[in-house]
Structures are given as C-alpha cells and as structure tokens.
Backbone and ligand atoms as CSV (ligand in chain L), in Angstrom:
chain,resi,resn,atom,element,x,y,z
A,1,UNK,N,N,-18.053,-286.355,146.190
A,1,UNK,CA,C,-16.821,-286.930,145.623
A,1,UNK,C,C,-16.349,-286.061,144.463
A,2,UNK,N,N,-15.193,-285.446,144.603
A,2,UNK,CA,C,-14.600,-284.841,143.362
A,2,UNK,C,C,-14.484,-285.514,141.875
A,3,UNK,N,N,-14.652,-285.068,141.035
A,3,UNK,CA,C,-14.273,-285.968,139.783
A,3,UNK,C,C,-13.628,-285.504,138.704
A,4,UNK,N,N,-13.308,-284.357,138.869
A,4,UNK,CA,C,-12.747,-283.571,137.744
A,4,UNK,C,C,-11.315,-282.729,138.315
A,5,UNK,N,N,-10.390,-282.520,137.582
A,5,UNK,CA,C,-9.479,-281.629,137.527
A,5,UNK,C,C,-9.365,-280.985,136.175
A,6,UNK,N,N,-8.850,-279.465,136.138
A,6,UNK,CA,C,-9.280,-279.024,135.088
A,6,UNK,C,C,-7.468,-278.841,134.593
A,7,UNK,N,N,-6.862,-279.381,133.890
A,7,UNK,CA,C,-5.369,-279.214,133.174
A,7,UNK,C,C,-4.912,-277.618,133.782
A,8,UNK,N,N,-3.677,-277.750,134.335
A,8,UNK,CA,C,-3.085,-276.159,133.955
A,8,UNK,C,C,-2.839,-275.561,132.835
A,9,UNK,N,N,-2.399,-276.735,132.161
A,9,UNK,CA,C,-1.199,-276.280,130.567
A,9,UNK,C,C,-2.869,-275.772,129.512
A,10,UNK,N,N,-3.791,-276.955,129.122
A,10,UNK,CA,C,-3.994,-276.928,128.007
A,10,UNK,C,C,-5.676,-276.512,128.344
A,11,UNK,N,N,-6.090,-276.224,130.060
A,11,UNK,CA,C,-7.182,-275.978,130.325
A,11,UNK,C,C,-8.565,-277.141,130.090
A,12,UNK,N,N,-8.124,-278.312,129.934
A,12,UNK,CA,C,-8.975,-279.575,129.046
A,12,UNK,C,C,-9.408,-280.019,130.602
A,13,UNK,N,N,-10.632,-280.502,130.583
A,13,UNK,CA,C,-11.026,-281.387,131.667
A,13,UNK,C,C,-10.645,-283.071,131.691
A,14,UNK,N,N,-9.869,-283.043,132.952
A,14,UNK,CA,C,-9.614,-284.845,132.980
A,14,UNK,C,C,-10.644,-285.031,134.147
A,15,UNK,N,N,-10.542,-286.591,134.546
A,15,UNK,CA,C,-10.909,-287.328,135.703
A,15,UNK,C,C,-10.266,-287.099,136.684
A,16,UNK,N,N,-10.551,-287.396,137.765
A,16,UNK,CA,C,-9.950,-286.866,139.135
A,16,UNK,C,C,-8.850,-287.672,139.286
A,17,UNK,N,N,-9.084,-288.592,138.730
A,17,UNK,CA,C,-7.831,-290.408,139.022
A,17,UNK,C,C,-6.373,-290.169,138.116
A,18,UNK,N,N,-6.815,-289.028,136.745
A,18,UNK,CA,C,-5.460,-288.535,136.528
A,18,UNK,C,C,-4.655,-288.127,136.982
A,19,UNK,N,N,-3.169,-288.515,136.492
A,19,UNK,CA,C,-1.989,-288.435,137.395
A,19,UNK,C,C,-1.270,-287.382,136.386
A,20,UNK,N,N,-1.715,-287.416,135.008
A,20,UNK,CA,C,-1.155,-286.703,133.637
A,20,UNK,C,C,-2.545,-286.051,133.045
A,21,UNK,N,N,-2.771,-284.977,132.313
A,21,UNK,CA,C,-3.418,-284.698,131.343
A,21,UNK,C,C,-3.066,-285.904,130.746
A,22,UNK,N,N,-4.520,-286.280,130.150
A,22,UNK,CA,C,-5.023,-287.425,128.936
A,22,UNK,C,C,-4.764,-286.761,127.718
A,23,UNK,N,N,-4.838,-285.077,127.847
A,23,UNK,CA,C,-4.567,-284.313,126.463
A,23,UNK,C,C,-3.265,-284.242,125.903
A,24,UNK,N,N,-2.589,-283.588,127.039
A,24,UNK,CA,C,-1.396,-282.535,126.630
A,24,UNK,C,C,-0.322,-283.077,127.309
A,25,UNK,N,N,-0.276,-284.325,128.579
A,25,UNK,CA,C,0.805,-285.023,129.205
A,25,UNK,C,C,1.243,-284.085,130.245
A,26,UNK,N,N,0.628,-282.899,130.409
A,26,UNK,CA,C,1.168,-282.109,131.743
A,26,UNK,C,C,0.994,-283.344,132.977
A,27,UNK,N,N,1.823,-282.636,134.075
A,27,UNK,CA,C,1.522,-283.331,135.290
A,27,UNK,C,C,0.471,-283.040,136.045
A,28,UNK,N,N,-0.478,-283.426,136.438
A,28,UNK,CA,C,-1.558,-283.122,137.472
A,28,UNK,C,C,-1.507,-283.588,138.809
A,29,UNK,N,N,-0.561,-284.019,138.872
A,29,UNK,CA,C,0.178,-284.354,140.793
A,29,UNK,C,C,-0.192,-282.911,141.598
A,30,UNK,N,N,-0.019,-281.836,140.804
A,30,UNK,CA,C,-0.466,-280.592,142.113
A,30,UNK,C,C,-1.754,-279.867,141.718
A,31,UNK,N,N,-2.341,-280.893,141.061
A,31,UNK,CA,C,-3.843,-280.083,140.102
A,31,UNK,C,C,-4.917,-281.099,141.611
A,32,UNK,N,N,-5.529,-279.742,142.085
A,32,UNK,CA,C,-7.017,-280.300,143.253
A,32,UNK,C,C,-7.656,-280.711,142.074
A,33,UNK,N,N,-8.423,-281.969,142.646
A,33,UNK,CA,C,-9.883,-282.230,141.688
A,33,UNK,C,C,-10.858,-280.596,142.495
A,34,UNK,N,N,-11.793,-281.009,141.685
A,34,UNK,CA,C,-13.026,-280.226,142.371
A,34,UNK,C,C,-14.239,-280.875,141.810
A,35,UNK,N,N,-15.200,-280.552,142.747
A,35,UNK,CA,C,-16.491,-281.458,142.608
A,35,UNK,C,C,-17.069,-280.495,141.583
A,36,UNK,N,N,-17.801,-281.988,140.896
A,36,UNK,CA,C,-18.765,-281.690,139.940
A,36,UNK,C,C,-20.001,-281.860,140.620
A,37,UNK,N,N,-21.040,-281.832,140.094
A,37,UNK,CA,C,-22.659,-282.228,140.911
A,37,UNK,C,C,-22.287,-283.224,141.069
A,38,UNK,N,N,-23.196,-284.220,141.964
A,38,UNK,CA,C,-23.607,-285.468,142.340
A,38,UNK,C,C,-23.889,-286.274,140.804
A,39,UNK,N,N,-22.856,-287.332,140.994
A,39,UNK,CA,C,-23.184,-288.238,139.449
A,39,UNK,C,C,-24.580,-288.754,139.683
A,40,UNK,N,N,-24.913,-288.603,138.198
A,40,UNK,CA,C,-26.197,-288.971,137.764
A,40,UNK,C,C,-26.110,-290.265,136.820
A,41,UNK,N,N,-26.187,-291.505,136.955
A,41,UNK,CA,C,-26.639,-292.613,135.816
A,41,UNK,C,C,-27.321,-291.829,134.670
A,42,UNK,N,N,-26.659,-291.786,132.950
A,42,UNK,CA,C,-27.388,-291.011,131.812
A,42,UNK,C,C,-28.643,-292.498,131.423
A,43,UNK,N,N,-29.906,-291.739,131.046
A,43,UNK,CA,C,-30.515,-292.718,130.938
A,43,UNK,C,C,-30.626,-292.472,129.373
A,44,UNK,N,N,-30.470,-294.097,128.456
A,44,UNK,CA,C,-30.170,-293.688,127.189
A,44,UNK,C,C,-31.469,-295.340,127.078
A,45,UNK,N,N,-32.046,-294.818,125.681
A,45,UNK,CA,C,-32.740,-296.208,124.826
A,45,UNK,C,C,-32.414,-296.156,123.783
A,46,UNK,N,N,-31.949,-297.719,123.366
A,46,UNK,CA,C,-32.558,-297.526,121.993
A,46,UNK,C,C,-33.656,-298.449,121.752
A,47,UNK,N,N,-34.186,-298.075,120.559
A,47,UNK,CA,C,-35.547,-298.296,120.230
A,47,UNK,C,C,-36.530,-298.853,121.233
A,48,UNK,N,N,-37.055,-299.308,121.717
A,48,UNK,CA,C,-38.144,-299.623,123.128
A,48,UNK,C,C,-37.262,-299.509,124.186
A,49,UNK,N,N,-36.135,-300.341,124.501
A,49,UNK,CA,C,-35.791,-300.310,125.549
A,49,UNK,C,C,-34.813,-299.206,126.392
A,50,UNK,N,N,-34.544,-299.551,127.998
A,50,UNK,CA,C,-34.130,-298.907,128.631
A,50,UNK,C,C,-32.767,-299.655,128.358
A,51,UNK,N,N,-31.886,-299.023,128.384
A,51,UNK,CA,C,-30.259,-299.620,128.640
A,51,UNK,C,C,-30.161,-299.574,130.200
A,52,UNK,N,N,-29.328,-300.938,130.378
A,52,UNK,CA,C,-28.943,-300.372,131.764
A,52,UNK,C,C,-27.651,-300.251,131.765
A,53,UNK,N,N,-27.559,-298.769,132.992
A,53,UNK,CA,C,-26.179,-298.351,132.630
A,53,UNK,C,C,-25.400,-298.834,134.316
A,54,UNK,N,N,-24.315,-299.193,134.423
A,54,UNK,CA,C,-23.856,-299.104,135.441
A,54,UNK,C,C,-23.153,-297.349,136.435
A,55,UNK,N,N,-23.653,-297.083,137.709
A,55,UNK,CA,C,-23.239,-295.971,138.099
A,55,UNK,C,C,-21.828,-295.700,138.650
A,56,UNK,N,N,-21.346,-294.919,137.238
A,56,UNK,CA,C,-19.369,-294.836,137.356
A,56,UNK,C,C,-19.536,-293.458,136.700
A,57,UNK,N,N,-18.192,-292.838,136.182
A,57,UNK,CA,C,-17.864,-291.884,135.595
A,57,UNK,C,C,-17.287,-291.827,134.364
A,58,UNK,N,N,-17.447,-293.568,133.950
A,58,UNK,CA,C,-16.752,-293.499,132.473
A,58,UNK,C,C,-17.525,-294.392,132.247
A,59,UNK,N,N,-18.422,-294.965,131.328
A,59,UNK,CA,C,-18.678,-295.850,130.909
A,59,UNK,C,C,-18.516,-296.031,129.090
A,60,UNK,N,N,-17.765,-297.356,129.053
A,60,UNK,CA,C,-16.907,-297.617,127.570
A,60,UNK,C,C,-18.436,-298.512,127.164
A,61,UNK,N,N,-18.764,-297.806,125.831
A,61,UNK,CA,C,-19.975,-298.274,124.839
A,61,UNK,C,C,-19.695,-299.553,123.785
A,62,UNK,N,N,-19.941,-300.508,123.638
A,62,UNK,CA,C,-19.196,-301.217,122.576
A,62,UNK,C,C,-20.565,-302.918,122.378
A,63,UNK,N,N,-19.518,-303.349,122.024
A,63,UNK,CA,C,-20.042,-304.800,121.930
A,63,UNK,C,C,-19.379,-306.060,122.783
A,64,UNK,N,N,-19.989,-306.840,123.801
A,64,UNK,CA,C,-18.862,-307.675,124.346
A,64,UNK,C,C,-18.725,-308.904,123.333
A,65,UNK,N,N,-17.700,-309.598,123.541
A,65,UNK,CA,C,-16.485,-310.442,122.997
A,65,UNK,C,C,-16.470,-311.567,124.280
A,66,UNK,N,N,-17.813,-312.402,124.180
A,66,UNK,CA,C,-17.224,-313.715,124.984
A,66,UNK,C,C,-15.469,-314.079,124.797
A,67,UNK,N,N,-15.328,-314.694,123.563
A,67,UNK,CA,C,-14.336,-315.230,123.613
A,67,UNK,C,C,-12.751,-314.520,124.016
A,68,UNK,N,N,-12.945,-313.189,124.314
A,68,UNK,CA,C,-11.980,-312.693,123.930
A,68,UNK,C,C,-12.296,-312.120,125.742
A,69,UNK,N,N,-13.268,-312.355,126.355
A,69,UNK,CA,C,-13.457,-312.352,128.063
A,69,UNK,C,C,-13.424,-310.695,127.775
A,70,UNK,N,N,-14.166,-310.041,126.971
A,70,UNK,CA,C,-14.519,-308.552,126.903
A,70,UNK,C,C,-16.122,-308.560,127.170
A,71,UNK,N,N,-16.368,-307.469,128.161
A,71,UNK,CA,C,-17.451,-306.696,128.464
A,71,UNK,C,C,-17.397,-305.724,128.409
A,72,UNK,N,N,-18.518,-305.007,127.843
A,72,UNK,CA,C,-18.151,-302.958,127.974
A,72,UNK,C,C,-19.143,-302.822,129.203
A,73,UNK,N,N,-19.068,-301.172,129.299
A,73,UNK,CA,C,-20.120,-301.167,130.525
A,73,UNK,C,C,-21.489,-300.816,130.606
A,74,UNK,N,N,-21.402,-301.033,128.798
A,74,UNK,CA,C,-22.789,-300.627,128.066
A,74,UNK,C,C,-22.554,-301.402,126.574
A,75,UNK,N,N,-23.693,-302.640,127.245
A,75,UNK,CA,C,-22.953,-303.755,125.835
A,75,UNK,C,C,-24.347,-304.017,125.085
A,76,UNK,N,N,-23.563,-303.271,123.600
A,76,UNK,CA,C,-24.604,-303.357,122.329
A,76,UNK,C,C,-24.747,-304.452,121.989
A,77,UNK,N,N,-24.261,-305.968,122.250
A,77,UNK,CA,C,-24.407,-306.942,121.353
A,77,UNK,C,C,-25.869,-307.567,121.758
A,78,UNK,N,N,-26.626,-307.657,122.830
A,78,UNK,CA,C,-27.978,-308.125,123.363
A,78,UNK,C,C,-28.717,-307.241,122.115
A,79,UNK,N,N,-28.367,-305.739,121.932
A,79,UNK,CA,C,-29.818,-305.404,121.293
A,79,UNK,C,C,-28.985,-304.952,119.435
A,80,UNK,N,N,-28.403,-305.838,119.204
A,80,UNK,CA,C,-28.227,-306.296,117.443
A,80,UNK,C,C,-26.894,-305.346,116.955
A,81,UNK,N,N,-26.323,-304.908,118.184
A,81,UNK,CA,C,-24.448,-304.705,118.008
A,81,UNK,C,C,-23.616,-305.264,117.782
A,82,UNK,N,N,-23.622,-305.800,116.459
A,82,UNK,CA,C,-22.709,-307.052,116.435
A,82,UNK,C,C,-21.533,-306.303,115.080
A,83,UNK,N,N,-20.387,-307.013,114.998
A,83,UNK,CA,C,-19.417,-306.441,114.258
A,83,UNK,C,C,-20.356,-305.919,112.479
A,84,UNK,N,N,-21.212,-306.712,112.206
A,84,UNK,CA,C,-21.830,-306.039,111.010
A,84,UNK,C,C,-22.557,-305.140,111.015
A,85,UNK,N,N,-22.779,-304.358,112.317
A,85,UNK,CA,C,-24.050,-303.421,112.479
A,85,UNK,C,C,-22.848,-301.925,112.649
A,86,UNK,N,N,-21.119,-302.975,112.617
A,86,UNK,CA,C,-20.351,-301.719,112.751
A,86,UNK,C,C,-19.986,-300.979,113.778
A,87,UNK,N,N,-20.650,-302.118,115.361
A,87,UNK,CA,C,-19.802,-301.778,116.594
A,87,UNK,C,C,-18.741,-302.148,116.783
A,88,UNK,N,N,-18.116,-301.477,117.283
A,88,UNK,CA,C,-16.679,-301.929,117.806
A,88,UNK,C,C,-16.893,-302.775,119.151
A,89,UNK,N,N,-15.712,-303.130,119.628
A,89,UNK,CA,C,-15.686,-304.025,121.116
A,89,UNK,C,C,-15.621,-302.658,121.944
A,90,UNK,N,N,-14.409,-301.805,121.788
A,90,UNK,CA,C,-14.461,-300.722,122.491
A,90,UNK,C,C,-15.120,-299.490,121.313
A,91,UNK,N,N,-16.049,-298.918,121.233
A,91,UNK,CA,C,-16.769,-297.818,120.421
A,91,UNK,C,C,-16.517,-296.194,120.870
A,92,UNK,N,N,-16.871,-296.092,121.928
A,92,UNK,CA,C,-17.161,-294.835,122.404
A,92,UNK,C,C,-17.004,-295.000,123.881
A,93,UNK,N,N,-16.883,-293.644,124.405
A,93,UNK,CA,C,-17.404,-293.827,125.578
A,93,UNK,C,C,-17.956,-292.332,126.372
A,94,UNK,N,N,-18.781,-292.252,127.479
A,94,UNK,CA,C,-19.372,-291.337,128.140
A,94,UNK,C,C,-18.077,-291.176,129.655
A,95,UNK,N,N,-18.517,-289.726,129.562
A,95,UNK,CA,C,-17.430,-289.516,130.808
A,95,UNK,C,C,-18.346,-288.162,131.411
A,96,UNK,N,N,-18.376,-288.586,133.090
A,96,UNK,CA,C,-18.748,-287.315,133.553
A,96,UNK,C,C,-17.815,-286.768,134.228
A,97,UNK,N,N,-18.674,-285.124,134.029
A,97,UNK,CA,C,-17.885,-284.037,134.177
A,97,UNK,C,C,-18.629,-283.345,135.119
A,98,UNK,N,N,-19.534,-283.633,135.657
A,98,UNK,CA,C,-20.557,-282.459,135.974
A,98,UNK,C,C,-22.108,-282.821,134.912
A,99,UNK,N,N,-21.708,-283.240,133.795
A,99,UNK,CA,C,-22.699,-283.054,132.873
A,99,UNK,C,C,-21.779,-284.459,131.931
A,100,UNK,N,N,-22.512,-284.749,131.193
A,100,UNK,CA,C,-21.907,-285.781,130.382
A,100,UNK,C,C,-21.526,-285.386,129.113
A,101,UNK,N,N,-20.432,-286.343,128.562
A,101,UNK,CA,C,-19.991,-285.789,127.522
A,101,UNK,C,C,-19.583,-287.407,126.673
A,102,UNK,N,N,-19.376,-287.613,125.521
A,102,UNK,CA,C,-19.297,-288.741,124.947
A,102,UNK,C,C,-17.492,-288.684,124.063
A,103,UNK,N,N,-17.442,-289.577,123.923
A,103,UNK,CA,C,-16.116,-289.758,122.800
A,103,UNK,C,C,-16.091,-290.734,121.690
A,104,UNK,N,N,-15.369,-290.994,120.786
A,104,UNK,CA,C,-15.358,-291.757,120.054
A,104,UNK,C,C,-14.390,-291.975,120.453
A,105,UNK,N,N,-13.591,-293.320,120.749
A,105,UNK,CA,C,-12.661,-294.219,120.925
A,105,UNK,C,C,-11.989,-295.279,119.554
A,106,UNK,N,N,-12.029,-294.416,118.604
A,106,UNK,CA,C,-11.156,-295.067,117.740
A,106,UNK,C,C,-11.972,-295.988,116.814
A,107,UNK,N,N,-13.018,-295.959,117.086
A,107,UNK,CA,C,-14.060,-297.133,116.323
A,107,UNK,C,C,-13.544,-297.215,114.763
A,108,UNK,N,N,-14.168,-298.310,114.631
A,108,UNK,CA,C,-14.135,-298.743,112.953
A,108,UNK,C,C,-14.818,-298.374,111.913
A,109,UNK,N,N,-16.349,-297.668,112.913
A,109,UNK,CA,C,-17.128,-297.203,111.842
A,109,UNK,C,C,-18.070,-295.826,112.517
A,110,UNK,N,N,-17.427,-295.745,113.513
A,110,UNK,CA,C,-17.440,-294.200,113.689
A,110,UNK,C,C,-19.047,-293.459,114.943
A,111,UNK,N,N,-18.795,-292.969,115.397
A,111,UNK,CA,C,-19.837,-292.179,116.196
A,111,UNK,C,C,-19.821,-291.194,115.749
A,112,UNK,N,N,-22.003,-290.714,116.167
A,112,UNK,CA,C,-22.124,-289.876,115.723
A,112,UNK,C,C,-22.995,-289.006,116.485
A,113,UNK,N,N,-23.338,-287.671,116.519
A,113,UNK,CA,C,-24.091,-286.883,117.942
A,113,UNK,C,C,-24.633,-285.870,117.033
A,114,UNK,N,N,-25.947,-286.271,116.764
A,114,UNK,CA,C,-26.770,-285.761,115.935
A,114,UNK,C,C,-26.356,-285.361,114.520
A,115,UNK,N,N,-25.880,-286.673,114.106
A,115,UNK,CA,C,-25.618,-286.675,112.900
A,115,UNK,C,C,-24.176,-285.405,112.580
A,116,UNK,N,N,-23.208,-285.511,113.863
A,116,UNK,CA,C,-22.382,-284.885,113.485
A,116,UNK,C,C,-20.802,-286.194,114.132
A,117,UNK,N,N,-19.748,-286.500,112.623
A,117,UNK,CA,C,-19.251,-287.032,112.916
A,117,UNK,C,C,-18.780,-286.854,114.055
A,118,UNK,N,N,-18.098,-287.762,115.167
A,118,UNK,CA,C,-17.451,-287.381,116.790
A,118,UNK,C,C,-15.861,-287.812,115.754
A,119,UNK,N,N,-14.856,-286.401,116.022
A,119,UNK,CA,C,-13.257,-287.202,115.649
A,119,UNK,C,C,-12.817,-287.672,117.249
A,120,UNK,N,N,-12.222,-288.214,116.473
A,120,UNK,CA,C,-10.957,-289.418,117.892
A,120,UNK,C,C,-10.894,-288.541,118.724
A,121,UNK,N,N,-11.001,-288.348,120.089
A,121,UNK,CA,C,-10.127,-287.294,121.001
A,121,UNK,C,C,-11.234,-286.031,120.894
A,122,UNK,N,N,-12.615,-285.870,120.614
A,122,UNK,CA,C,-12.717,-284.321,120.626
A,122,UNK,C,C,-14.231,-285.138,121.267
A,123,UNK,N,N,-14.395,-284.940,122.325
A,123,UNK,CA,C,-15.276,-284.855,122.923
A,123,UNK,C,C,-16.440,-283.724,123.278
A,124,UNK,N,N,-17.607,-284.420,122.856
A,124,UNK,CA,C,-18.774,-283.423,122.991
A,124,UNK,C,C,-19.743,-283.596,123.778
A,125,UNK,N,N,-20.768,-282.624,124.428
A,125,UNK,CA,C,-21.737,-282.824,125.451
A,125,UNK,C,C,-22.702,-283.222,125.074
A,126,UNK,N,N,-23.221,-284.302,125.603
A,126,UNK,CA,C,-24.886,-284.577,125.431
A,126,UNK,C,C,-25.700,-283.559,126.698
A,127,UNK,N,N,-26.617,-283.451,125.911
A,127,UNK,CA,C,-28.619,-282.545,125.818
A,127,UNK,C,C,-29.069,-283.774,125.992
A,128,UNK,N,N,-30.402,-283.255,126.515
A,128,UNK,CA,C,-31.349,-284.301,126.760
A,128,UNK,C,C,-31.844,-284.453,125.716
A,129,UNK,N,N,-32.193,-285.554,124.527
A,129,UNK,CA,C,-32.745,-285.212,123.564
A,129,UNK,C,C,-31.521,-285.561,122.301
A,130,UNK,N,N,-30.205,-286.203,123.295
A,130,UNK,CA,C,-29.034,-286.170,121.912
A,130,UNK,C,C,-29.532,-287.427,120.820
A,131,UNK,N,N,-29.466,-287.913,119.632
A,131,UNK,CA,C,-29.220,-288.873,119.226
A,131,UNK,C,C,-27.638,-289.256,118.892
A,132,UNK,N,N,-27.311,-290.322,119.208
A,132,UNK,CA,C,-26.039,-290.837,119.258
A,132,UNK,C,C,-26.121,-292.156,118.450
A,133,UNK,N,N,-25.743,-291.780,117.298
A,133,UNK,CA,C,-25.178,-293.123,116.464
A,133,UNK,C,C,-23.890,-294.111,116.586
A,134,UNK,N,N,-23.977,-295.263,116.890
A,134,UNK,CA,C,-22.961,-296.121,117.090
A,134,UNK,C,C,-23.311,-297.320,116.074
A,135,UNK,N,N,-22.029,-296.747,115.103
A,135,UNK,CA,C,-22.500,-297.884,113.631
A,135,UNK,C,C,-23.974,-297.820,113.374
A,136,UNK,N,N,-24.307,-299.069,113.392
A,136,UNK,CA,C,-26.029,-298.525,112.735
A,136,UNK,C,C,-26.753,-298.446,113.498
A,137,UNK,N,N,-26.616,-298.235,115.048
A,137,UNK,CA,C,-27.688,-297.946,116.087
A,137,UNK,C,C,-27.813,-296.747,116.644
A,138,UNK,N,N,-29.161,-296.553,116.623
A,138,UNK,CA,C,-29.517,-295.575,117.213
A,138,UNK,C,C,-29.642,-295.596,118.911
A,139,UNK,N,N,-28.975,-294.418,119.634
A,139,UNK,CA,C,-29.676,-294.307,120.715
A,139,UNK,C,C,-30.019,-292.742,120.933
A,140,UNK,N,N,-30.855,-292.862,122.153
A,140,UNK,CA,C,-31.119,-291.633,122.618
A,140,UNK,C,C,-30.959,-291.398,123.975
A,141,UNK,N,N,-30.280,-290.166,124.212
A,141,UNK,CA,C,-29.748,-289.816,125.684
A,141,UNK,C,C,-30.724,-288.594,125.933
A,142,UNK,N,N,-31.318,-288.763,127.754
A,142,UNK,CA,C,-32.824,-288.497,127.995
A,142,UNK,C,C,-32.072,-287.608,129.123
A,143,UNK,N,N,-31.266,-287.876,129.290
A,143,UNK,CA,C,-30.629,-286.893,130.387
A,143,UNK,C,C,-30.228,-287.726,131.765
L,1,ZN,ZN,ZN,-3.543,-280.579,129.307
C-alpha cells in the first residue's frame, strides 16, 4: 500500500490521502504516492508498560475527554495524562513515512524528542531509543 507522496513545490512528505500539500497548499491531484516499507505498529512504553497502539499511519497522542466523546489513538489519560500532567486532548502525533516521525500538534505544554523542544509543524524522526516527552510523561519509542 502506498503512503506517501513527496510535494512538487516544497519537496515535504505528505500522506498518500492528500489532495493538497499539508505544507505549502500545492496541489497533489497529479503527485503518485509511492510505497514506503510495509507499516510497522511503533512500539512505545512508558514506565512498565506496553502502550497499545492501533495499526494506521497517523496516530494522534493525547488524553481522551469522555465528556466531550474524544478518544486519541494513543490515550494518555489510563496511565496519569490528565490536563495537570500537561496533556493536551489532541498533543502530538506520529505519522508514517517509511520510518516514523512525530509532531507536536499545538499542545499547551509542549513535546519533546530528547529533550529537544518539537515547534508546531516541524516534524522529526524517531530512533529506536527516542525519549519523547508529552507534558510530564515520559515515553520511549523501541522502534
Ligand atoms: Zn509542499
């Protein structure tokens, strides 16, 4: 399954399901996807446990919001993600490319990839071995 198209204009990698660069608003109506490897589920813990991740190409990191009928697809509030620990509902999120890469989505109190702030929009690759701060939790991405 293809999952990537790579922008004409600004050279940025989108998702295959883009119809526009997410970057630069070019059109990608005549942009081929092309395959990346076979998606891999990232396996991430924090502290003892295994997260479970669902197998997609984006998964949004956060805290769910009964009341507000929000789930992420990787929900911090079971292991102590709650608005004082400084998760957001929507936090971050992972997107594959071939290889994974993370974002910060606007959070309130910010992501971090080995202790290096993530800005809005500038997406970076996880290593096996990344630590990824979301507000005050730690995780670790194992590959
Ligand atoms: Zn672009």
């Amino acid at each position: 399954m293809p999952h990537v198209k790579l922008c004409p204009s600004c050279e940025r990698r989108n998702l295959a399901y883009n119809t526009v660069c997410e970057f630069c608003g070019t059109s990608l109506d005549q942009t081929a996807p092309f395959d990346a490897p076979e998606l891999v589920a990232p396996k991430l813990t924090l502290n003892q446990y295994t997260l479970t991740v669902p197998l997609q190409v984006e998964l949004v990191i956060g805290r769910s919001d009964p009341q507000n009928d929000w789930k992420p697809d990787i929900d911090l509030a079971p292991f102590g993600g709650t608005s004082g620990a400084g998760v957001s509902r929507r936090h971050a999120r992972l997107v594959w490319y071939g290889h994974w890469q993370i974002e910060d989505l606007g959070s309130a109190n910010g992501t971090w990839l080995n202790r290096h702030r993530l800005q809005s929009g500038e997406p970076l690759d996880l290593t096996a071995g990344s630590i990824i701060q979301i507000g005050k939790l730690y995780l670790v991405y194992h590959g």
